[in-house]
C-alpha positions as semicolon CSV with decimal commas, in nm:
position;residue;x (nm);y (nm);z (nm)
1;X;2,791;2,192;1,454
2;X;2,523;2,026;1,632
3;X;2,344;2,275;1,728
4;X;2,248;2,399;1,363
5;X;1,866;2,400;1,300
6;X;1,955;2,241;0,952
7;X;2,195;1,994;1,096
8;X;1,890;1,882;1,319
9;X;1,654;1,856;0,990
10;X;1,950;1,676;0,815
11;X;1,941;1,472;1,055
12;X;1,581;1,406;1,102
13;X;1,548;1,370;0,735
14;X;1,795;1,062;0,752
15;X;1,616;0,886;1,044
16;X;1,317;0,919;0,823
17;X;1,497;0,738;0,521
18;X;1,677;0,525;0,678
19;X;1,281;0,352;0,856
20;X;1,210;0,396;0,466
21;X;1,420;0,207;0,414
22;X;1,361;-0,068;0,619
23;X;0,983;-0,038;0,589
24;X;1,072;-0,104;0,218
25;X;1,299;-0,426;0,309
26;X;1,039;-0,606;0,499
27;X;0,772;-0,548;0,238
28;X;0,992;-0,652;0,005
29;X;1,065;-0,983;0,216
30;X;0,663;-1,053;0,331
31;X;0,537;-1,010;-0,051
32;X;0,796;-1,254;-0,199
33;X;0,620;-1,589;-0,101
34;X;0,289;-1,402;-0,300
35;X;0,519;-1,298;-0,566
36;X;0,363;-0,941;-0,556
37;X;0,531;-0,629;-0,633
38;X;0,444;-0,350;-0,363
39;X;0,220;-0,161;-0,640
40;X;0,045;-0,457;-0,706
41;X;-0,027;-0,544;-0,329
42;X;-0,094;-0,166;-0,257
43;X;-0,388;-0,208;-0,597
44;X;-0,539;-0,598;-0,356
45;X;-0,537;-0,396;-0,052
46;X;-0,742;-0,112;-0,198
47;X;-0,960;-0,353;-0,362
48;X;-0,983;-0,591;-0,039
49;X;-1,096;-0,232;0,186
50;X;-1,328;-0,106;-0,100
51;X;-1,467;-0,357;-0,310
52;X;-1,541;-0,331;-0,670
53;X;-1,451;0,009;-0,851
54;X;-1,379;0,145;-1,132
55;X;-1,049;0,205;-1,276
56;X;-1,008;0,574;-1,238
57;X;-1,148;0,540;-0,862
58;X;-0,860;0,300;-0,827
59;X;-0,621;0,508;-0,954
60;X;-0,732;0,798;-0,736
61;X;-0,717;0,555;-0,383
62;X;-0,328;0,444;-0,531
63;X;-0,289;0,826;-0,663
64;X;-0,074;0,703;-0,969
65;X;-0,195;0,762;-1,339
66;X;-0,466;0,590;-1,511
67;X;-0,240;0,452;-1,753
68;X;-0,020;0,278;-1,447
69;X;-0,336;0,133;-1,318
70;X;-0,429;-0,035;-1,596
71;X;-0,126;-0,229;-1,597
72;X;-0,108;-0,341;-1,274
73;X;-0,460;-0,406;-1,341
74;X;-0,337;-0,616;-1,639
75;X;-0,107;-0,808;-1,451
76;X;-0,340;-0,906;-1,146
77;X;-0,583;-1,038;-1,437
78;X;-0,285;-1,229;-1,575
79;X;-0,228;-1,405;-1,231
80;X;-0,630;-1,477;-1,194
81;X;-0,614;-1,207;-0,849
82;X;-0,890;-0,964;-1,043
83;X;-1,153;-0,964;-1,282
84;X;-1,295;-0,698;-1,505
85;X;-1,648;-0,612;-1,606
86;X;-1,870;-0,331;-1,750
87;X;-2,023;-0,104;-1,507
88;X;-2,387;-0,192;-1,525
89;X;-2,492;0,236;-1,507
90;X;-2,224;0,349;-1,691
91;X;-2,136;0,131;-2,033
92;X;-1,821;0,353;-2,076
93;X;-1,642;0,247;-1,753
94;X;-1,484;-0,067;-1,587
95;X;-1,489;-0,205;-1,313
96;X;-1,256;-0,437;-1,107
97;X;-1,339;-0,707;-0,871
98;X;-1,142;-0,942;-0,642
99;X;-1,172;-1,291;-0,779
100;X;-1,224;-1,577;-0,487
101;X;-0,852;-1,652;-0,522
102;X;-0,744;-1,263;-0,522
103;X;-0,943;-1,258;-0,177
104;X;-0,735;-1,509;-0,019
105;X;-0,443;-1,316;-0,143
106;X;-0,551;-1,025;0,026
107;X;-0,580;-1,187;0,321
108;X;-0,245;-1,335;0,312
109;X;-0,124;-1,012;0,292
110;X;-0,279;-0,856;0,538
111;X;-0,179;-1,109;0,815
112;X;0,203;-1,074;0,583
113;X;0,128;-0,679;0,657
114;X;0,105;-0,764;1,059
115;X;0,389;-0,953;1,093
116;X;0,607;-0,686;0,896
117;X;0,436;-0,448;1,122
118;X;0,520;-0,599;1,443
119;X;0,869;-0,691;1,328
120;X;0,906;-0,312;1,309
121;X;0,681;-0,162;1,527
122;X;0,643;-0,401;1,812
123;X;0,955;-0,207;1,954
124;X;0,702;0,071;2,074
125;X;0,440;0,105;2,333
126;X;0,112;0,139;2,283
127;X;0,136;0,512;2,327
128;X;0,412;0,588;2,116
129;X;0,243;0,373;1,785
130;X;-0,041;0,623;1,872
131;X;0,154;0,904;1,888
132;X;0,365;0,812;1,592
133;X;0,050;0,752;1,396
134;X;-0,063;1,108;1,461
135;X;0,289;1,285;1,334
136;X;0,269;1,080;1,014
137;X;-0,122;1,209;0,976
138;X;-0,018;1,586;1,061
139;X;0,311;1,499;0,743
140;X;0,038;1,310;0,495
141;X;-0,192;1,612;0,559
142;X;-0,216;1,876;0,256
């Protein structure tokens, strides 16, 4: 029955997924060419908006466990994107930095970000990105 309230959420809940799902295709398809996974780009975006900080800052922005952090940390040192070094007030903490060539892969995503965002979002007007942009802030709110 279509007029069922949970029919409706059903319903809503699937339309949701299912731009999940293609959000998740195209940034699947724009971080190929940097060979990054998305948890690794998500860790170079962070550290491309926020500059150095130290691991457990990190892992609050990506809100996944310390432990996970340090291994994506671990890998983006392995492909030369980050470097790691002592906090200078605080001998007990790292922190991580963008190296030169981790910049330029944070910019290359970004512009890959745009292009997967206009692939999907370009169907709207300007109004309705705005207005979609405020429904996912009310949902993301605790």
């Amino acid at each position: 029955m279509r007029d069922d309230p949970l029919d409706a959420d059903e319903t809503l809940v699937e339309a949701f997924w299912s731009v999940a799902h293609l959000l998740r295709k195209a940034s699947h398809t724009a971080l190929a060419p940097l060979g990054l996974t998305p948890g690794h780009a998500r860790a170079l975006g962070t550290l491309a908006r926020h500059g150095r900080m130290r691991l457990n800052a990190l892992s609050e922005h990506l809100r996944i466990a310390a432990r996970s952090t340090t291994e994506v940390v671990d890998a983006l040192e392995a492909d030369g994107l980050v470097i790691r070094e002592p906090d200078p007030t605080d001998r007990r903490a790292t922190l991580v930095t963008l190296t030169p060539e981790g910049v330029e892969v944070a910019h290359e995503l970004k512009r890959a970000r745009a292009v997967e965002a206009e692939s999907l979002f370009g169907r709207l007007s300007s109004d309705q990105r705005a207005e979609l942009r405020q429904l996912l802030d009310v949902l993301r709110a605790p």
